[in-house]
C-alpha positions as CSV (number, residue, x, y, z in Angstrom):
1,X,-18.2,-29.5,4.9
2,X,-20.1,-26.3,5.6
3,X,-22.2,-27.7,8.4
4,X,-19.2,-29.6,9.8
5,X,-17.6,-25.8,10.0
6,X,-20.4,-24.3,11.2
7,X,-20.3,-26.4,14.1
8,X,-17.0,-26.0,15.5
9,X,-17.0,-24.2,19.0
10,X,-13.8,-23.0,21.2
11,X,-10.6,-23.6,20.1
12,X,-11.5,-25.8,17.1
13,X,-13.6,-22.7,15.8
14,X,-10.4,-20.8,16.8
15,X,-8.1,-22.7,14.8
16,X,-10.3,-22.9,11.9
17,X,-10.7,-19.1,11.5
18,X,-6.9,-18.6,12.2
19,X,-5.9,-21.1,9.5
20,X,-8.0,-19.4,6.9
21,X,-6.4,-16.1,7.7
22,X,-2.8,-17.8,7.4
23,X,-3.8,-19.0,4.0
24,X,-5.8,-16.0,2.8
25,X,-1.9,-14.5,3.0
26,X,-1.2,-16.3,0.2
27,X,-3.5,-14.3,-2.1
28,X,-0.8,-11.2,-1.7
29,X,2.5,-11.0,-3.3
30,X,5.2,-12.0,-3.9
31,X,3.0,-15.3,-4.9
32,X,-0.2,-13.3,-5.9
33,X,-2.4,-16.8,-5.9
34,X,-5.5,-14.8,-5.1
35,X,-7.8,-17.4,-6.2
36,X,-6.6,-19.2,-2.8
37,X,-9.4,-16.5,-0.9
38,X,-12.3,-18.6,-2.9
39,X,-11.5,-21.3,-0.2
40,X,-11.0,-19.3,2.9
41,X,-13.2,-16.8,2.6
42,X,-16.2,-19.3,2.0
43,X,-14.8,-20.7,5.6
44,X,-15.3,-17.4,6.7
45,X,-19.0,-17.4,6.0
46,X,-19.5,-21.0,7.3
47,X,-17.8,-20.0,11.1
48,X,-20.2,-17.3,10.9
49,X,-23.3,-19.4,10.3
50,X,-22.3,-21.2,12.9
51,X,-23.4,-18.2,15.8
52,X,-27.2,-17.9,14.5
53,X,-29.7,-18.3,16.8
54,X,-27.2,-17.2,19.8
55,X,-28.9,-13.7,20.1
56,X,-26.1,-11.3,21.7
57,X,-23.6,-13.8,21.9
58,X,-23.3,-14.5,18.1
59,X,-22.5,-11.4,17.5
60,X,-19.4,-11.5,20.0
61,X,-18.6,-14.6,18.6
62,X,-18.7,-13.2,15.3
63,X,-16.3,-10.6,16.6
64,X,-13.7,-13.4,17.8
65,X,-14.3,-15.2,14.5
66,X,-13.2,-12.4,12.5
67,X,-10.4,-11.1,14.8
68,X,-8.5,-14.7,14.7
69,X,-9.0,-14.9,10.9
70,X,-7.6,-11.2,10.7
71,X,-4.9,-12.0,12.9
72,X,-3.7,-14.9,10.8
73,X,-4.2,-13.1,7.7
74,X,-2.2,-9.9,9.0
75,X,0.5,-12.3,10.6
76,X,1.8,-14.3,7.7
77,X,1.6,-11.1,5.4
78,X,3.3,-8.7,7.9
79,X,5.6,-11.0,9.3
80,X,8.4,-8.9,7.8
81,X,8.0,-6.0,9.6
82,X,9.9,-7.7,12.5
83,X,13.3,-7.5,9.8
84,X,13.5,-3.7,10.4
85,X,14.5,-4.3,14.2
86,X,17.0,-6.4,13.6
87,X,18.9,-3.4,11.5
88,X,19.9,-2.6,14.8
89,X,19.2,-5.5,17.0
90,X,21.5,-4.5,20.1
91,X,18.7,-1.6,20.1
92,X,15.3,-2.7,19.1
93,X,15.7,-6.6,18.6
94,X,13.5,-6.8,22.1
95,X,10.8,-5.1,20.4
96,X,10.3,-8.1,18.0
97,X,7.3,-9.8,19.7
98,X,5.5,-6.8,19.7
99,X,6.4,-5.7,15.9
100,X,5.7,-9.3,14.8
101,X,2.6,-9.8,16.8
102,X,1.1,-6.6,18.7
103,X,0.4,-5.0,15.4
104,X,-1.4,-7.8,13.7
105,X,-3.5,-8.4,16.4
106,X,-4.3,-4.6,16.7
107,X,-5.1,-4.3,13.2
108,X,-7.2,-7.5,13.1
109,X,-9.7,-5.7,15.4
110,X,-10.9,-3.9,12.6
111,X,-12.1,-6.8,11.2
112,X,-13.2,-8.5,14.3
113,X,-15.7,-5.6,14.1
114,X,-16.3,-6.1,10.3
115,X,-17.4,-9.5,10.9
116,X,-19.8,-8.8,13.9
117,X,-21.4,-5.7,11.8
118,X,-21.9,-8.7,9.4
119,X,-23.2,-10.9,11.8
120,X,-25.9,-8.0,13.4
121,X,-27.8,-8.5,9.8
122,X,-26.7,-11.6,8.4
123,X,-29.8,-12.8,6.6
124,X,-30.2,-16.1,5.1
125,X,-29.0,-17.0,1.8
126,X,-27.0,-15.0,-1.1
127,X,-27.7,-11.7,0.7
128,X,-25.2,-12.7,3.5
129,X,-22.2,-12.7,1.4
130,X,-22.7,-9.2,0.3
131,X,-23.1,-8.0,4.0
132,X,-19.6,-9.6,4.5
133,X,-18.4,-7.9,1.6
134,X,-19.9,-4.4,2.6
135,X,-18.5,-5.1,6.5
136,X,-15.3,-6.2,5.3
137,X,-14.9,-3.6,3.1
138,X,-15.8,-0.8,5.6
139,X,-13.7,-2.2,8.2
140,X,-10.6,-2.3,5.9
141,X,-11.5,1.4,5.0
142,X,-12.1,2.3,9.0
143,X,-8.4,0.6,9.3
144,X,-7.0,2.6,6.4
145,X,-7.8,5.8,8.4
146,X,-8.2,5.3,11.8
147,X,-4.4,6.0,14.1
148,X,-3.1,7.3,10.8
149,X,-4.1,4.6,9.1
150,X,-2.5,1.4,7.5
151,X,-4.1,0.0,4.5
152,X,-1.8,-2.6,3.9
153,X,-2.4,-5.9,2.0
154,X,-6.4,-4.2,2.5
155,X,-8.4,-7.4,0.0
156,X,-8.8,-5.4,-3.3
157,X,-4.9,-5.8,-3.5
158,X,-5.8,-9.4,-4.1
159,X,-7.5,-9.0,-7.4
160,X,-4.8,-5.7,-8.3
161,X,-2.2,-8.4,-8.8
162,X,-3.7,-9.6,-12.2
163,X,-3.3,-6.5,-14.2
164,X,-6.4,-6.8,-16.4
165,X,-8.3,-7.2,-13.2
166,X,-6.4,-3.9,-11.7
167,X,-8.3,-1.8,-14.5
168,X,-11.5,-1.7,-12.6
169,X,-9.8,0.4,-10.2
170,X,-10.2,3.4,-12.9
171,X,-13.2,3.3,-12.0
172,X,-14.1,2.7,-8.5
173,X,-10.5,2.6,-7.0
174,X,-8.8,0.0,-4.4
175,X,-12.4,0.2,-1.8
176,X,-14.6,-1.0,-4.6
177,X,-12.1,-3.4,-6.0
178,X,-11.6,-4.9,-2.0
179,X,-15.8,-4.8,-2.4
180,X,-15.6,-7.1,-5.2
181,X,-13.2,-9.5,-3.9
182,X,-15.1,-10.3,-0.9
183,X,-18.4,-10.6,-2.6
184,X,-17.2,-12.6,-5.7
185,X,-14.7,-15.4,-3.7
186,X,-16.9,-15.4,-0.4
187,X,-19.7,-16.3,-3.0
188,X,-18.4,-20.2,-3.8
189,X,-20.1,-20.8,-0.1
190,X,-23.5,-21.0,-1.3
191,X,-22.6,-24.4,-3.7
192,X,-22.5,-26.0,-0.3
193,X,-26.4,-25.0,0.5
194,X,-28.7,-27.5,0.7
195,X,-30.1,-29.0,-2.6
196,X,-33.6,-27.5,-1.6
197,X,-31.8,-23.9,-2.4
198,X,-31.6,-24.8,-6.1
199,X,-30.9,-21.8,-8.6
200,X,-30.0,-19.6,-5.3
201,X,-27.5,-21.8,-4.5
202,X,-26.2,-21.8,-8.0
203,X,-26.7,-18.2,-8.9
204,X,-24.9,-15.9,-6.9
205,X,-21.5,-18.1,-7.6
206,X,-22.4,-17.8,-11.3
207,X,-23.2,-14.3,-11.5
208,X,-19.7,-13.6,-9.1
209,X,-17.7,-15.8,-11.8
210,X,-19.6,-13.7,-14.3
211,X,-18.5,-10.4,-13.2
212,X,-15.3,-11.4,-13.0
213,X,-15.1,-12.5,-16.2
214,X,-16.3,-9.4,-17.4
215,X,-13.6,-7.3,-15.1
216,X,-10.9,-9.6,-16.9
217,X,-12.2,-8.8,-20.0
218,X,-12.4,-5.1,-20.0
219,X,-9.3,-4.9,-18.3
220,X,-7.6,-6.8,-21.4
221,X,-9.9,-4.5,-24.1
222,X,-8.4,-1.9,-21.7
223,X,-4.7,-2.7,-22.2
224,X,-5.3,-3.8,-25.7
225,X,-6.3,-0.9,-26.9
226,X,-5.1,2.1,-25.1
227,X,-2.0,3.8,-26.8
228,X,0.4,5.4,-24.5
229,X,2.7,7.8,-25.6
230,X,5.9,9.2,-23.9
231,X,6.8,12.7,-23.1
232,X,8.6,14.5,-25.7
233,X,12.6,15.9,-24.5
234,X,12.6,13.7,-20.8
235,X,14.6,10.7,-20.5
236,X,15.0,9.5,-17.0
237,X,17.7,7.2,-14.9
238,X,16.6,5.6,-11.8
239,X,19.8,4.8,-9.5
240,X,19.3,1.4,-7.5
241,X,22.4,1.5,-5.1
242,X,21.3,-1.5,-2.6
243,X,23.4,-0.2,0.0
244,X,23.4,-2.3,3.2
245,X,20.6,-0.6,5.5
246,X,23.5,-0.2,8.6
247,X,26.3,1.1,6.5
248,X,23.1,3.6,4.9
249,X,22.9,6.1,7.9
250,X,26.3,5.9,9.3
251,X,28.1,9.7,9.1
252,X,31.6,7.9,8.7
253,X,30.4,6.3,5.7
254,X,29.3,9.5,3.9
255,X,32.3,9.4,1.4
256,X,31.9,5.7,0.3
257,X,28.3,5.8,0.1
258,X,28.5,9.0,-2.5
259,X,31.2,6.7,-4.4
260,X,28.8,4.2,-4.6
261,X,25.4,6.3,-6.0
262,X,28.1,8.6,-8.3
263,X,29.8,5.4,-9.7
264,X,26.6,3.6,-10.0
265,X,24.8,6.7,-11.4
266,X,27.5,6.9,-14.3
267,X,27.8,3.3,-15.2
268,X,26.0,2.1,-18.1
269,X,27.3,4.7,-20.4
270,X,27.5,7.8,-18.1
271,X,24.5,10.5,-18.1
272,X,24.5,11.6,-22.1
273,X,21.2,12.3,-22.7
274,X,19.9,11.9,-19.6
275,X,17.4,14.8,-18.4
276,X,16.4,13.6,-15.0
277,X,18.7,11.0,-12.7
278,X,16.5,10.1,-9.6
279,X,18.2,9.2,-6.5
280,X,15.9,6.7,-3.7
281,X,14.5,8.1,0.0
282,X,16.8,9.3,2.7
283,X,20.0,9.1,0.3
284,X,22.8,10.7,2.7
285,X,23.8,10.0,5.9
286,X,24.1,13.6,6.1
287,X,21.8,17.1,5.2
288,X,23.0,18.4,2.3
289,X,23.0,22.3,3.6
290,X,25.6,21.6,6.0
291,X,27.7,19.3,3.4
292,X,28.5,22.3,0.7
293,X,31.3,19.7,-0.8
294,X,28.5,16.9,-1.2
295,X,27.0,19.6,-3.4
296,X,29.6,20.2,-5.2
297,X,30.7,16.7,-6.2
298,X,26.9,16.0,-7.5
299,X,27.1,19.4,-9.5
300,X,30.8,18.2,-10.7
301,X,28.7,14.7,-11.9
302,X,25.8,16.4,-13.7
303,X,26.1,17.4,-17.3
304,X,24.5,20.4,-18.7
305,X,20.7,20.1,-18.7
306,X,20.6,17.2,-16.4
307,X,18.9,17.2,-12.6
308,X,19.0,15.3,-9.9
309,X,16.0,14.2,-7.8
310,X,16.5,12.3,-4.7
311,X,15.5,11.8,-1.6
312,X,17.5,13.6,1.6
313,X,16.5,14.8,4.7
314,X,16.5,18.1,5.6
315,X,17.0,20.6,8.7
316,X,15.2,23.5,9.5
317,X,15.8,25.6,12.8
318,X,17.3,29.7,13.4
319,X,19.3,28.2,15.8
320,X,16.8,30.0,19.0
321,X,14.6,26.6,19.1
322,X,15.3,22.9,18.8
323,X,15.5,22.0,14.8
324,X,13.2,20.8,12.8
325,X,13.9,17.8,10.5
326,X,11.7,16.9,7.5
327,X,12.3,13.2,5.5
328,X,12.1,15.5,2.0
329,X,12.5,15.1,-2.0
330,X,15.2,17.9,-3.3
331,X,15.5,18.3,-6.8
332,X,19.4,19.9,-7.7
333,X,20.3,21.3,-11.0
334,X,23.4,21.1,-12.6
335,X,25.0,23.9,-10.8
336,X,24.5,22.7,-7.3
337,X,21.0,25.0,-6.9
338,X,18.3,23.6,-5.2
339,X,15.5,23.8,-7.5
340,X,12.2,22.5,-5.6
341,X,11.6,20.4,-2.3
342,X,9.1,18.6,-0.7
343,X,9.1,17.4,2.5
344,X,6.7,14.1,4.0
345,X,3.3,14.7,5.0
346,X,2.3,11.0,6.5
347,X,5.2,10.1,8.8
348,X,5.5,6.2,9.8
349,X,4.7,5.8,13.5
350,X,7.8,4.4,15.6
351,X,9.5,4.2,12.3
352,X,10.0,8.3,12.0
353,X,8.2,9.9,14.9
354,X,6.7,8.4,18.5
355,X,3.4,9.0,19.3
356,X,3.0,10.5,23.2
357,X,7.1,11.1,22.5
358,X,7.8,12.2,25.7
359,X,6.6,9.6,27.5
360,X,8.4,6.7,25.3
361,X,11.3,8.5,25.6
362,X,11.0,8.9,29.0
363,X,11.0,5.0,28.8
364,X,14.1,4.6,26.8
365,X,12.0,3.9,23.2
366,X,13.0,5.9,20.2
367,X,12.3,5.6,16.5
368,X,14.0,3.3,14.0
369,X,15.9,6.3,11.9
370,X,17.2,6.9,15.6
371,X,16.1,10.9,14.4
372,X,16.7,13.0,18.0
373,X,13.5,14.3,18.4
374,X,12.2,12.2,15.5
375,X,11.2,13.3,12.0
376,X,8.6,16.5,11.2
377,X,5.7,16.4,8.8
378,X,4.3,18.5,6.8
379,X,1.1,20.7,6.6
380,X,0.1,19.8,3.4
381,X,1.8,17.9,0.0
382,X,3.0,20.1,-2.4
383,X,3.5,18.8,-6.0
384,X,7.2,20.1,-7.5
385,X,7.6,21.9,-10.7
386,X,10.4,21.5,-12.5
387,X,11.9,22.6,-15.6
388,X,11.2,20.9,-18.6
389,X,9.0,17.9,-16.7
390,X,5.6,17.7,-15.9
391,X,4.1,18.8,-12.7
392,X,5.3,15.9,-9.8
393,X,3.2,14.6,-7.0
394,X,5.9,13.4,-4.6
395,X,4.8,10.3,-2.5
396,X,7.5,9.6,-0.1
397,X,7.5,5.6,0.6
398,X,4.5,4.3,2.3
399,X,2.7,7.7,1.4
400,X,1.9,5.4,-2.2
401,X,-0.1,3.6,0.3
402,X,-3.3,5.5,1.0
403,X,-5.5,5.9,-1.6
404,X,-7.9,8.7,0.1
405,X,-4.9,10.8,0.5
406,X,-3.3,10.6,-2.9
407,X,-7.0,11.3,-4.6
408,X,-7.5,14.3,-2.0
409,X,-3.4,15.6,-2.5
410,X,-4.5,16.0,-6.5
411,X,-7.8,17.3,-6.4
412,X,-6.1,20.1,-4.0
413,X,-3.2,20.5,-6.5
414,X,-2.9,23.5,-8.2
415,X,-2.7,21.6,-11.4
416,X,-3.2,18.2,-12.0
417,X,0.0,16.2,-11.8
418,X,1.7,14.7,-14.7
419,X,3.5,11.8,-12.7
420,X,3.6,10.2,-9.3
421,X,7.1,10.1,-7.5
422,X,7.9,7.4,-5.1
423,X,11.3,7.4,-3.7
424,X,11.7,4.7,-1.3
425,X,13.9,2.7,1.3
426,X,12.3,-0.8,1.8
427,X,16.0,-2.0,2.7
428,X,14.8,-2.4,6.2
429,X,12.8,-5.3,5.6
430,X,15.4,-7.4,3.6
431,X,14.5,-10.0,0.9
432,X,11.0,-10.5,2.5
433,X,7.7,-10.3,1.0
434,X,7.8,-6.3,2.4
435,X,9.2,-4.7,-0.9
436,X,6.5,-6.5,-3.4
437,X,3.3,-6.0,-1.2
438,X,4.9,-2.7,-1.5
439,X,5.8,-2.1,-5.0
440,X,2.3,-3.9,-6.0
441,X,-0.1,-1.1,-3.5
442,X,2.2,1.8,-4.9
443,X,1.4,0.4,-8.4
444,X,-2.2,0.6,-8.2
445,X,-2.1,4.3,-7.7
446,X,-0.9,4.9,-11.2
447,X,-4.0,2.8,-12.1
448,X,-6.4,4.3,-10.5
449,X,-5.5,8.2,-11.1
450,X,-4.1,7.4,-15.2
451,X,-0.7,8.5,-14.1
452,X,2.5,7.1,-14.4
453,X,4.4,6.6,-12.1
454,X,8.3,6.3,-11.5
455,X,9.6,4.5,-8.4
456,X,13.1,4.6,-7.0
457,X,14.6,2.4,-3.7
458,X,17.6,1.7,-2.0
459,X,17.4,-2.2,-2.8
460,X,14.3,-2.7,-4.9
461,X,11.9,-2.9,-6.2
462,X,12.3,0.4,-8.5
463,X,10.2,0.4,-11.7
464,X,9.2,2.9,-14.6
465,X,5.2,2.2,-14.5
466,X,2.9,3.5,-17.0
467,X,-1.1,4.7,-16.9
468,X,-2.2,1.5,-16.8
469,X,0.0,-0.4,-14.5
470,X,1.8,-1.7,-17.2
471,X,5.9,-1.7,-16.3
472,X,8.1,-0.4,-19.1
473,X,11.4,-0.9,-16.9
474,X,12.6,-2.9,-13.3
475,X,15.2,-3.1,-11.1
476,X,14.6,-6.2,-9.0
477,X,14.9,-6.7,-5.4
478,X,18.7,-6.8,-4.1
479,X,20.4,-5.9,-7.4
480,X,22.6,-2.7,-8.0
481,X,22.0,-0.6,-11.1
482,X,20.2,1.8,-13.0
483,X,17.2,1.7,-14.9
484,X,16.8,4.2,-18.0
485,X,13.9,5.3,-20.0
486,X,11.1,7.6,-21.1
487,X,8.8,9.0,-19.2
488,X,5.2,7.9,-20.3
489,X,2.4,10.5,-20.8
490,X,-1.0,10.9,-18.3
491,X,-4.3,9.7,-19.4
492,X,-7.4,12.3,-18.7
493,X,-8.2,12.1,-15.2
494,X,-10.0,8.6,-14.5
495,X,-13.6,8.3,-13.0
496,X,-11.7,7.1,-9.5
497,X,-10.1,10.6,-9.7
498,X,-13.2,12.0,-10.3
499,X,-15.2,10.5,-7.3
500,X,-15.0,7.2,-7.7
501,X,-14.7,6.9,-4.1
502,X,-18.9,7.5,-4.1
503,X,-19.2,3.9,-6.0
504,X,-17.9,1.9,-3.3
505,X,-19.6,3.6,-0.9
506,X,-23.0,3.4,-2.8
507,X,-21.8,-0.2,-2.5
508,X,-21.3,-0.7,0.7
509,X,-24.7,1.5,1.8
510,X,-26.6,-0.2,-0.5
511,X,-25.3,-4.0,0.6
512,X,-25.5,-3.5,4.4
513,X,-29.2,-1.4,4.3
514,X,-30.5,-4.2,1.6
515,X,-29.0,-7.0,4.5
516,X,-30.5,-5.2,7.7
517,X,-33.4,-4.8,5.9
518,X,-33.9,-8.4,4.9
519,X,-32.9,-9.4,8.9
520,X,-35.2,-6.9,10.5
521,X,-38.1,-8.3,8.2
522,X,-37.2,-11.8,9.4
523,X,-37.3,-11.4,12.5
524,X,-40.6,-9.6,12.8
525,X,-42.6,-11.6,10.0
526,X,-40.7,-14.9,10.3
């Protein structure tokens, strides 16, 4: 099998490396079957054994290998961004090629270039797979970062979907955990080595397998044994509304729309008892400073003691320059007083903002929230206080996303947070695989920082999430309704928090230095 793949050329090679992109999808939610990359990322290995001895040109063919399997992999679990257009299809439906295809085969650049800094060492035997795993790993970092970044469905969120697996990100967060995928299901390609390989055929599988083991097994000790308790005096309510994305920003709708959250937000009992009601991204089609009786009918809802945190966009201007709009979190006492607000630091590209604006525009483009002008961001993230709750780090939907930025937001905080806030709107992809990649990456954050972590979204999927990952509470994806419960407590600040980020890059240093190393001495002492 191995030298069969090995030997493909053109399109069968092609084919081949697309294929095992498509079916490394698999190993993301909604179906989670990571164990599926223990087949395709083998085939990986074998299409790149197939350009030794090729000089220059195996390294380009490397390149080609890795950017077909990344563009099949990115395809088939991105697919879903193309739903968003068709919100509005009269408008953006002719963008739909390059939504559904443009930005996969961007994005599988960076792993075109992953796979041929692979292939510039790529020594013989088990020290290959771990340069793969240090390139691969680097390249998803370089694509977590580079034109703003986006980390998506990056390989550690393989292994994150089996909680007791998602421990290890305590301590080396989602880079190292991506590191250890590669290197421990890219490692069943050595049992098709020769027979003459004997125990180094055999022992780099058996020493990934092991690893594993013991990842699954400290993750269970983990959850087994670590008591988490909740925060004394805060019960919360998370309002699910699943209001039809085109009826969600439509001005004439503002009346029905707070019907709906108001109605929603008192069923089950009304608010008795509750301390905090949290409200998703982008609530109103409306800002709230220039809607005083919107104000006034959430302060006529709230009992005494009880706040409201939602997400609403907000205007800024003196009326001598063109306004400034910010996608924000408000957080509205009982009274109708605004009591804290943060506004969105990482906007979405053509979703909120246009890059080289006035030239798209000049074109006729303009972002999906249709924003004249587009959306704002912030200088900086600024965690909320409010009264009786612990100190909030506000992580405005696909802000949960980038673990670099969420570790750098807290160590610059003034005090370390007490719970991550994601409010959301996945409604623009639908009942698509979009809203679980998404709940799933945002869920890794509370792991790797030991905070929990409450989640609130238009349509789902909104969850109460403690320390560990664990979910106490969940409002699935397309149901209306409310979620209610306590707030779990922090852990101490987990070794990821602490700079963990220096033990996957010891890892990826010390596998590609070990692998040029080993090359270099081939190929001067044979």
């Amino acid at each position: 099998m191995s030298l069969h793949i090995a030997g493909l050329r053109g399109w069968r090679r092609r084919g081949a490396a697309l294929g095992a992109g498509l079916a490394s999808a698999l190993a993301m939610p909604p179906l989670a079957l990571w164990p599926v990359l223990a087949f395709t990322l083998p085939v990986l290995v074998w299409l790149i054994d197939g350009t030794r001895g090729q000089g220059r040109r195996g390294v380009g063919a490397a390149f080609g290998i890795g950017w077909w399997f990344g563009f099949g992999y990115l395809l088939a679990g991105l697919w879903w961004i193309g739903n968003a257009l068709l919100v509005q299809a009269d408008v953006f439906a002719w963008l739909l090629p390059f939504a559904v295809l443009a930005l996969p085969a961007g994005l599988a650049l960076h792993l075109g270039l992953g796979c041929a800094l692979a292939r510039l060492a790529w020594p013989t035997g088990p020290l290959r797979i771990l340069a793969l795993a240090g390139s691969l790993t680097a390249a998803d970092w370089l694509r977590g970062h580079l034109l703003t970044g986006f980390p998506w469905n990056s390989f550690g969120y393989a292994l994150a979907s089996d909680l007791r697996l998602a421990q290890a990100a305590a301590l080396f967060g989602l880079w190292g955990l991506g590191f250890v995928t590669v290197a421990t299901l890219a490692a069943p390609a050595l049992l098709a080595e020769g027979r003459s390989s004997g125990r180094t055929r055999l022992g780099l599988p058996l020493l990934a397998g092991l690893l594993l083991a013991v990842l699954w097994g400290t993750g269970e000790w983990r959850l087994a044994t670590t008591t988490v308790a909740d925060v004394p005096g805060v019960k919360l309510r998370i309002m699910q509304p699943d209001l039809p994305q085109d009826e969600k920003f439509r001005y004439d709708a503002r009346e029905r729309v707070m019907d709906l959250y108001v109605a929603t937000s008192e069923s089950e009992g009304g608010l008795a008892g509750i301390t905090q009601l949290i409200w998703p991204e982008s609530a109103f089609p409306f800002f709230l400073e220039r809607e005083p009786a919107a104000l006034m009918r959430i302060a006529s809802m709230l009992p005494p003691g009880t706040s409201l945190i939602t997400g609403a966009a907000r205007i800024e201007g003196d009326g001598t320059q063109p306004p400034r709009v910010y996608n924000s979190i408000r957080a509205i006492a009982a009274d109708g007083a605004i009591l804290a607000t943060a506004d969105k630091v990482h906007l979405v590209p053509f979703g909120e903002y246009l890059p080289f604006q006035p030239l798209l525009e000049s074109i006729g483009l303009e972002q999906l929230t249709r924003v004249r002008g587009g959306f704002s961001a912030a200088s900086r993230r600024s965690a909320m206080h409010l009264p009786g709750f612990p100190t909030v780090m506000p992580l405005i939907c696909y802000e949960a996303i980038f673990p670099d930025e969420v570790r750098g937001d807290i160590a610059a905080a003034d005090s370390r947070p007490g719970v991550l806030l994601n409010l959301s709107n996945d409604a623009w992809f639908g009942l698509t695989p979009g809203p679980y990649q998404h709940f799933e990456q945002a869920r890794l954050r509370a792991v790797e920082h030991g905070l929990p972590m409450v989640r609130a979204t238009n349509n789902g999927i909104s969850a109460l999430v403690d320390p560990l990952g664990r979910v106490r509470g969940m409002l699935p994806l397309g149901v209306r309704g409310v979620l209610d419960g306590p707030l779990p407590t922090a852990l101490e600040a987990t070794p990821y928090e602490r700079g963990g980020f220096l033990i996957p890059l010891a890892l990826v240093l010390m596998s590609l230095s070990v692998s040029f190393a080993t090359a270099w001495h081939h190929t001067r002492f044979g």
